[in-house]
Wavefront OBJ file of the C-alpha trace (Angstrom):
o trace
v 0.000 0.000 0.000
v 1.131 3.775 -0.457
v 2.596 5.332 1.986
v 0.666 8.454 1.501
v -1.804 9.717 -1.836
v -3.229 13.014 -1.814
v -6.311 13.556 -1.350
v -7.479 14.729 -4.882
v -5.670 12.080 -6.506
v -6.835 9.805 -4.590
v -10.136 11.003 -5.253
v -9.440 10.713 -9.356
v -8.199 7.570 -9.171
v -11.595 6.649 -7.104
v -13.764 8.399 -10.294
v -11.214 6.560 -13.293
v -12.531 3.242 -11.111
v -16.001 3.851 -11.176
v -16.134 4.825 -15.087
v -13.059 2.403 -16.667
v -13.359 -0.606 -14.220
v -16.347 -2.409 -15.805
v -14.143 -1.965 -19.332
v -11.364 -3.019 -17.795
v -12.686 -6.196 -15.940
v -14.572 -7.002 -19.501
v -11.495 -6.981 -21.290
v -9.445 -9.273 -18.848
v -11.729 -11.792 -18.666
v -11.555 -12.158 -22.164
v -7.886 -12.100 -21.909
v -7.757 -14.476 -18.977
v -10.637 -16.429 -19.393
v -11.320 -16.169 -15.699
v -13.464 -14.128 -13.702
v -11.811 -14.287 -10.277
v -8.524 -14.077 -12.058
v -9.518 -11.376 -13.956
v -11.357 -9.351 -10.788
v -8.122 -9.805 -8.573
v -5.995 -8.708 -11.280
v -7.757 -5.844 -12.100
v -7.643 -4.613 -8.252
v -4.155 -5.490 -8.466
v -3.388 -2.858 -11.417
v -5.765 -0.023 -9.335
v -3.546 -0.917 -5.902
v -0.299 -0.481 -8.609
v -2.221 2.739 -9.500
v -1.941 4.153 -5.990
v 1.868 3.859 -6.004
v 2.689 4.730 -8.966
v 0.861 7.370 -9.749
v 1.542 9.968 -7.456
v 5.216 9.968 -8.830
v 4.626 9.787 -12.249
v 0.886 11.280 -12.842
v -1.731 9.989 -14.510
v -1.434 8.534 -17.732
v -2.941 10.445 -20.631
v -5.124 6.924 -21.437
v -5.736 4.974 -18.253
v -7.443 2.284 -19.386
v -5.044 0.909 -21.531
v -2.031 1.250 -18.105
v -4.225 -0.875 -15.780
v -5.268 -3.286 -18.212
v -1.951 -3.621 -19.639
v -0.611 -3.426 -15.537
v -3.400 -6.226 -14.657
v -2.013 -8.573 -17.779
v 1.293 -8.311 -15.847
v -0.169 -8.800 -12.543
v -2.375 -12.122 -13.701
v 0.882 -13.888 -15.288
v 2.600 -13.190 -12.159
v -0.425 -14.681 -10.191
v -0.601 -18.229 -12.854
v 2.890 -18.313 -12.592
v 3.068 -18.381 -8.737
v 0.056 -21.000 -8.337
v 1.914 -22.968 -11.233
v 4.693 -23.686 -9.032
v 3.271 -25.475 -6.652
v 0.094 -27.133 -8.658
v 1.688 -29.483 -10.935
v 2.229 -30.203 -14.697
v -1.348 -29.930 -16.130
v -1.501 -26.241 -14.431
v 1.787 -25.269 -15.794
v 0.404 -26.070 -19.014
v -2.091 -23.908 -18.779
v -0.533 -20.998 -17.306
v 1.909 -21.104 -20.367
v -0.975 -20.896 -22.841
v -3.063 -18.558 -21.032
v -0.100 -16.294 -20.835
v 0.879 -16.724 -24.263
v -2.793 -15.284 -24.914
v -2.751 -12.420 -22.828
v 0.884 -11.907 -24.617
v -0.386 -12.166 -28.146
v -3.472 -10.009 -28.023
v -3.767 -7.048 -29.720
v -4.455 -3.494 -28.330
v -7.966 -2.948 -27.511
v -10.104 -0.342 -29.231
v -13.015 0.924 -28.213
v -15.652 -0.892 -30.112
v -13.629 -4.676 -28.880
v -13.984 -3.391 -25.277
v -17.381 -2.346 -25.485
v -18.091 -5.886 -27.169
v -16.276 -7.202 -24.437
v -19.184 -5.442 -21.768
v -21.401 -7.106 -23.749
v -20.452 -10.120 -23.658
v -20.100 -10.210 -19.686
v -23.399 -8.938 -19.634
v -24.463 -12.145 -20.792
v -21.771 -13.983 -19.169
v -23.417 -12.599 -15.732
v -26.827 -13.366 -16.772
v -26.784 -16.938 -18.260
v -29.707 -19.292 -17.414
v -27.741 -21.945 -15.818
v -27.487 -19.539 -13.594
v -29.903 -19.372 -9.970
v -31.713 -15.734 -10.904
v -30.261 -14.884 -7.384
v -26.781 -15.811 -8.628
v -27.480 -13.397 -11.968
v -28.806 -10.761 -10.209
v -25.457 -10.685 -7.457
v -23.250 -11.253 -10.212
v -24.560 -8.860 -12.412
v -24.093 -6.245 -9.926
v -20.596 -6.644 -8.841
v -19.123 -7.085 -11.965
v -21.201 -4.874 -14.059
v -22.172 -2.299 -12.105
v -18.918 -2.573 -9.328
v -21.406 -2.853 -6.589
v -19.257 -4.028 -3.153
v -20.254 -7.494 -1.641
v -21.908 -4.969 1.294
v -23.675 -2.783 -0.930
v -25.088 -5.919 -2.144
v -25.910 -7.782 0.733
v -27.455 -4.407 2.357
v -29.807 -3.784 -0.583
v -31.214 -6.931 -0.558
v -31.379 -7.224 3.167
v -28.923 -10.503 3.200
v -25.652 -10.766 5.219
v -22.507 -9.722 3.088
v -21.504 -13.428 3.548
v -24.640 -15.031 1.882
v -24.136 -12.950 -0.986
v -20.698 -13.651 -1.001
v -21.873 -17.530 -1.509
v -23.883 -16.425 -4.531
v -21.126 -15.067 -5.934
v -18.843 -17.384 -5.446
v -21.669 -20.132 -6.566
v -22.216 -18.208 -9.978
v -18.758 -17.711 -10.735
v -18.421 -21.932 -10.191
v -21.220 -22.189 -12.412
v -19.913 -20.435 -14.920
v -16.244 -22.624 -14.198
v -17.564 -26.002 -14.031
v -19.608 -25.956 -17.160
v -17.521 -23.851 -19.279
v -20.103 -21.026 -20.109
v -18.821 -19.304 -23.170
v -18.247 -15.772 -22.617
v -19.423 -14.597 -25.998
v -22.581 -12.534 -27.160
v -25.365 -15.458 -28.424
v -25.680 -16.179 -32.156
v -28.317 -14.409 -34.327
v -30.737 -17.683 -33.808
v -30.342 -17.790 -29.766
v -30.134 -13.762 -29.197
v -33.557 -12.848 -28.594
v -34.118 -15.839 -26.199
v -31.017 -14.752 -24.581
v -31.462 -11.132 -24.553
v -34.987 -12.014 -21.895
v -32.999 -13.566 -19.596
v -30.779 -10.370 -19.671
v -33.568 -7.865 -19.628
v -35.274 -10.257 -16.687
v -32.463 -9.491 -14.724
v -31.927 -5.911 -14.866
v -35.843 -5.693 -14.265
v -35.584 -7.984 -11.039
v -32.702 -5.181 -9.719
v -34.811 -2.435 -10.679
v -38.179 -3.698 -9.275
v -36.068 -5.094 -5.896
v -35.004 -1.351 -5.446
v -38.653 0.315 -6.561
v -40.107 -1.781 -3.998
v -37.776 -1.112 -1.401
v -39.722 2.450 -1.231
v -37.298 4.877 0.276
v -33.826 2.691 0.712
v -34.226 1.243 -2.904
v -33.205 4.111 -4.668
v -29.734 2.985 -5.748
v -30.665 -0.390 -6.725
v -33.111 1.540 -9.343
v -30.596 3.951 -10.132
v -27.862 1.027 -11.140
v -31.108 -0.973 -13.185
v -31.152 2.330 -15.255
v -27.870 2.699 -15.424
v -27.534 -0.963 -16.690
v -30.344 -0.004 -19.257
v -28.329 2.742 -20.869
v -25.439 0.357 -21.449
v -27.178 -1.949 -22.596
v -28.862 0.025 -25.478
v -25.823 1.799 -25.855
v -24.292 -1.759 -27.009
v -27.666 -3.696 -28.383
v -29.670 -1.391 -29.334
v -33.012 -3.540 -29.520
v -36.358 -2.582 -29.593
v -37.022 -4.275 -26.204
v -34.074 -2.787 -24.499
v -35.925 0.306 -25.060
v -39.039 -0.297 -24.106
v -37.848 -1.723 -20.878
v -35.476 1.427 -20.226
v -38.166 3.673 -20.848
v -40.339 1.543 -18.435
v -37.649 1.908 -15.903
v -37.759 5.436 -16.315
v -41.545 6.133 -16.322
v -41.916 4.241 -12.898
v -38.622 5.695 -11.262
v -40.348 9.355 -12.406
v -42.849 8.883 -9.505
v -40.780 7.873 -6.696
v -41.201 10.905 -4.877
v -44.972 11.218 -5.211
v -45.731 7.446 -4.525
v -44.698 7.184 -0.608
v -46.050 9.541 2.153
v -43.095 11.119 4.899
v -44.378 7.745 6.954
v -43.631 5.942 4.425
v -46.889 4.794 3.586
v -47.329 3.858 -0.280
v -49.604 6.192 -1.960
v -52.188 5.330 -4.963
v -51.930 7.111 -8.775
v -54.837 8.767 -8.299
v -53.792 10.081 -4.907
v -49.722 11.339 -6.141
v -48.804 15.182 -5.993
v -47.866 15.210 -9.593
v -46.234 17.928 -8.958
v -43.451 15.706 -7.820
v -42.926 13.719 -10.738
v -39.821 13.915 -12.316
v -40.861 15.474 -15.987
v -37.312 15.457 -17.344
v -36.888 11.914 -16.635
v -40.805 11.123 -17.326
v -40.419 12.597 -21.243
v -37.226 10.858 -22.135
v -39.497 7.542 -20.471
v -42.303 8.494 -23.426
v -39.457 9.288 -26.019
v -38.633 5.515 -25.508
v -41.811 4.210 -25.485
v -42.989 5.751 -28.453
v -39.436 4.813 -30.457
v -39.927 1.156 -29.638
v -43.747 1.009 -30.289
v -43.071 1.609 -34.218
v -42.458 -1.919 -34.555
v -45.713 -3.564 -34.444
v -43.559 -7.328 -32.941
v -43.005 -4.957 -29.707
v -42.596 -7.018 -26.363
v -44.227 -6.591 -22.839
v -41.450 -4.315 -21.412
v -42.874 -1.631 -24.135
v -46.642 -2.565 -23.754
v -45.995 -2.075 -20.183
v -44.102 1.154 -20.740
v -47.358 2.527 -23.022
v -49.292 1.858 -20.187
v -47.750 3.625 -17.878
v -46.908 6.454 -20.388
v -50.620 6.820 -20.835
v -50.968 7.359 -16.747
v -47.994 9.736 -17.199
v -49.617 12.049 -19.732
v -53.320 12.568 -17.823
v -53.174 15.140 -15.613
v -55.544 15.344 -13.966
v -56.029 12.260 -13.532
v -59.823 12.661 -14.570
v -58.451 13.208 -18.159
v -56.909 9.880 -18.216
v -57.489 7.840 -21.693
v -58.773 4.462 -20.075
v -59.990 3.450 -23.288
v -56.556 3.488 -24.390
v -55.311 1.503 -21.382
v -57.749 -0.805 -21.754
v -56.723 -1.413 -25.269
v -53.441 -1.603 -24.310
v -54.260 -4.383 -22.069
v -55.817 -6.488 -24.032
v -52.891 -6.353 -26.933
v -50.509 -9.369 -26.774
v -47.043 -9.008 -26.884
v -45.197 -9.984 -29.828
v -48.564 -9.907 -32.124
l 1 2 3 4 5 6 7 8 9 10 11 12 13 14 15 16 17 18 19 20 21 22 23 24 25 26 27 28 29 30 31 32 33 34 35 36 37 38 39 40 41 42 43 44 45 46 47 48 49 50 51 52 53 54 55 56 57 58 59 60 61 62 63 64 65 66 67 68 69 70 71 72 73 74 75 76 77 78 79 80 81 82 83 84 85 86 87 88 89 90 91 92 93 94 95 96 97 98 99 100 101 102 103 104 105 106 107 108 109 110 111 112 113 114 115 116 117 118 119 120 121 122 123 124 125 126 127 128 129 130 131 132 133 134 135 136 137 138 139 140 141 142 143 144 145 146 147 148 149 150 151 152 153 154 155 156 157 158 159 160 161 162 163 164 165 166 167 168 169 170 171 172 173 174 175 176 177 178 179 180 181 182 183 184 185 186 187 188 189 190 191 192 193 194 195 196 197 198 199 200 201 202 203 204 205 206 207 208 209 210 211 212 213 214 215 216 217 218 219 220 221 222 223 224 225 226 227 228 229 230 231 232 233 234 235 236 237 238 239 240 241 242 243 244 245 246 247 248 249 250 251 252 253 254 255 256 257 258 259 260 261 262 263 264 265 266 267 268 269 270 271 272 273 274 275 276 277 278 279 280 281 282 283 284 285 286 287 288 289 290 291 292 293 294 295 296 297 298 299 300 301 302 303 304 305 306 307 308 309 310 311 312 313 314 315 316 317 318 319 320 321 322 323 324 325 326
C-alpha cells in the first residue's frame, strides 16, 4: 500500500474506477478467461495505480495502463500458483499467458463488445436468478459485496456464496463468454432484460432505501442500449424510467405507499418522465413490440393525464388487451 496519496488524486483515481473498471474487468476476462482471475488482477493494477501514480501522474489513457498493468499482474499470479500445482496447471498458465501476450491493443468498439459479452456472461440461465442478479451487480455495475448484501437485506456473507456459486457455475460448465448467435439472441437477450428488471423492481419496492438499486437498473439499461440497441431494451429502459419518475410522489413522509390517483404530480420527475415516453414511443413503431414496451405505453398513458380525470382508459384498456409480440 502507499505510503501516503493526496487527497485529490486519490479522489481521481476513485472516479477513473467507477467509469473504466467495468471496461477493464470485460477486457481481462476475455484475456484471462477467468473471472476471479480477472477481478483480482484488475484490483491489483488499481492498488499499482496508488503507487505509482503519485510519482509519475496519470497517464494520458488509463485504461489501456491498468489493463496492460493487470495482464502483468495475472501472469505473475498463474505463474506463482503454477509452481506449486503441478504439470497440467503449468500447461495452462503457459498458454493462457501466451494469450494475454499475443493479443492485440484494444479499441473501443472490442472493449465495449467485451461489456457485452459479460453482460451475458453474468446473466446466463444456468445460472440461480439470485446468482445473476449478485453477479450482475458486482461485476457490471462494481457494486461491493456490502452494498449488495445491504440492498437486498442478506448478510454480506450469503451474498458472497452467490457469488462465489455463480462464478463456479460459470467454471464447471464452461459457459462461453461470448454474445449469443443471431438464432439464440432474442431468447437470450430475456434472460438479460429479466435481470436488470428484477434489480430495478427489488429497489422500486424497497420504497425509500431502494433508490440505488433503481438507479444502477437504469444505469444498466443505458449500457445496454448503448451496445444492443433492440427494440425491447428500449421499451424496458423507458419503463424503468416512467416508474422511477414517480418515486417521490408514490410514498407519504411515513412511508406509507400512496395510490396514482392520490400522487402530488407535482413531484414527478418530468425530465426523466419525457425521455421515459421518447422511448416508449421509439420502440412502439415496430408492431412485434414485447411486454417491457406494452408495459411502458401503459404507464406512459398514466404519465400524460393530468388530472387524472383526463386519463385515456380506453386506451389503457386497449393496451391491455394487446398481446405481446402480435
Amino acid at each position: 500500500m502507499p505510503q501516503h496519496v493526496p487527497e485529490q488524486l486519490s479522489r481521481t483515481i476513485e472516479d477513473i474506477y467507477r467509469a473504466e473498471s467495468g471496461r477493464v474487468l470485460a477486457t481481462l476476462v476475455r484475456l484471462i478467461g477467468d473471472i476471479d482471475l480477472a477481478e483480482k488482477a484488475m484490483h491489483e493494477a488499481f492498488a499499482a495505480a496508488l503507487e505509482s501514480w503519485p510519482q509519475t501522474g496519470i497517464p494520458d489513457q488509463p485504461r489501456p495502463w491498468l489493463v496492460s498493468t493487470a495482464r502483468f499482474k495475472a501472469i505473475d499470479r498463474m505463474r506463482r500458483r503454477a509452481r506449486f500445482d503441478g504439470e497440467t496447471q503449468r500447461d495452462f498458465a503457459l498458454y493462457v499467458e501466451a494469450r494475454i501476450n499475443e493479443a492485440s491493443h484494444d479499441d473501443d468498439e472490442e472493449i465495449e463488445d467485451d461489456r457485452l459479452r459479460l453482460i451475458f456472461t453474468c446473466c446466463h440461465p444456468a445460472l440461480p436468478p439470485e446468482g445473476q442478479v449478485a453477479l450482475t451487480l458486482r461485476e457490471i455495475c462494481g457494486l461491493t459485496t456490502e452494498e449488495i448484501a445491504r440492498a437486498f437485506l442478506v448478510t454480506p456473507a450469503t451474498l458472497a456464496q452467490r457469488i462465489v456459486r455463480a462464478k463456479a457455475i460459470i467454471r464447471d460448465k464452461a459457459i462461453p463468454y461470448q454474445v449469443p448467435v443471431s438464432q439464440e439472441l432474442s431468447a437470450r437477450l430475456g434472460a438479460v432484460l429479466l435481470v436488470v428488471y428484477l434489480i430495478f423492481n427489488e429497489g422500486y419496492s424497497a420504497e425509500t432505501t431502494g433508490a440505488e438499486l433503481s438507479r444502477e437498473a437504469i444505469r444498466l439499461g443505458r449500457l445496454l442500449l448503448d451496445l444492443l440497441p433492440e427494440l425491447e431494451v428500449m421499451g424496458l429502459l423507458g419503463l424503468m424510467l416512467l416508474h422511477d419518475s414517480r418515486r417521490v410522489a408514490r410514498t407519504s413522509g411515513d412511508g406509507d405507499l400512496i395510490l396514482l390517483e392520490q400522487q402530488d404530480r407535482s413531484l414527478w420527475n418530468r425530465e426523466q418522465m419525457a425521455e421515459g415516453i421518447s422511448l416508449t414511443e421509439s420502440a412502439l413503431q415496430s408492431r412485434r413490440f414485447g411486454a417491457y414496451t406494452l408495459q411502458a405505453a401503459i404507464a406512459a398513458v398514466h404519465a400524460e393525464s393530468s388530472p387524472v380525470a383526463s386519463t385515456d382508459w380506453r386506451q389503457i384498456t386497449l393496451l391491455y388487451e394487446l398481446e405481446p409480440g402480435k
